[in-house]
C-alpha positions in Angstrom: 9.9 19.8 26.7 8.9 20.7 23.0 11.4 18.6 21.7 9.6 15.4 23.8 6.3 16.4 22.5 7.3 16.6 18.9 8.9 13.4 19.4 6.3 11.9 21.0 3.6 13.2 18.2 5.9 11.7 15.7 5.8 8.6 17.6 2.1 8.3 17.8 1.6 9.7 13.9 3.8 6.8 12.7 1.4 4.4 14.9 -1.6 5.7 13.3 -0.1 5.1 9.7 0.6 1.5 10.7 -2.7 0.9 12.1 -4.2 1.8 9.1 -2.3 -0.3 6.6 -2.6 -3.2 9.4 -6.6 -2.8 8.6 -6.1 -2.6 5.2 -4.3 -5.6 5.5 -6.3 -7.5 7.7 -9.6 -6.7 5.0 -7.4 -8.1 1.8 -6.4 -11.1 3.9 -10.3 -11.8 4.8 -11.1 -11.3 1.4 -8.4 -13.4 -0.2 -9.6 -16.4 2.2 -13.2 -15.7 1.3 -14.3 -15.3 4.7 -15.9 -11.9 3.7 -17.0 -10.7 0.3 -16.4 -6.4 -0.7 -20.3 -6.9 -1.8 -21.8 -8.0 0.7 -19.7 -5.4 2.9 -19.8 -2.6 0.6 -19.6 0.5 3.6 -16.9 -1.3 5.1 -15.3 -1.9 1.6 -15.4 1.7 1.0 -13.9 2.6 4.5 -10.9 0.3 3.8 -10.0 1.4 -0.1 -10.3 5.2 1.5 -7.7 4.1 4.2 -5.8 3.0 1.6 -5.9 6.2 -0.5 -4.9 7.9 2.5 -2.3 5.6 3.3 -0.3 5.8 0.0 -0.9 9.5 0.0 0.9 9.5 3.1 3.5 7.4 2.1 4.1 9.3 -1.1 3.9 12.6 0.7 6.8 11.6 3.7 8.8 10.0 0.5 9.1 12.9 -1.1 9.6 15.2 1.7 12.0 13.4 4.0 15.7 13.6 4.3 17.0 10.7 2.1 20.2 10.2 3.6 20.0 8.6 7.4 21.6 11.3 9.8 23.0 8.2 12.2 24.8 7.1 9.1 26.4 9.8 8.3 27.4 10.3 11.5 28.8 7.1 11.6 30.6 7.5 8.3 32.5 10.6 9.1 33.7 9.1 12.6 35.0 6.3 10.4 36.7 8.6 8.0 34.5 7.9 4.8 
């Protein structure tokens, strides 16, 4: 059972991180097309470049702290004698 729940936090943590940057997204592409301007939206504008912060903390932090080889890979290699 704990091995579901971590797996299942991991599962929902990841989803978080991609809503984020799918926001953060979503703002620059209204902005690029003009259909919103940062100054005339300046809370929201500060809301999305904090997301964004957090969002490349995040993905500097799990860069620098996961495994970089892929365990399924390896696997792989050694049953194919590599």
């Amino acid at each position: 059972m704990p091995q579901r729940r971590s797996r299942i936090l991991a599962t929902l943590s990841e989803t978080f991180w991609v809503l984020v940057l799918a926001v953060v997204v979503l703002f620059a592409f209204f902005v690029a097309l003009g259909a919103v301007s940062p100054g005339e939206v300046a809370g929201l504008t500060v809301v999305v470049v904090l997301l964004a912060a957090l969002w490349v903390a995040h993905a500097v932090w799990e860069s620098r702290h996961s495994d970089p080889h892929d365990r399924a890979t390896v696997r792989a290699r050694e049953r194919r004698g590599f």
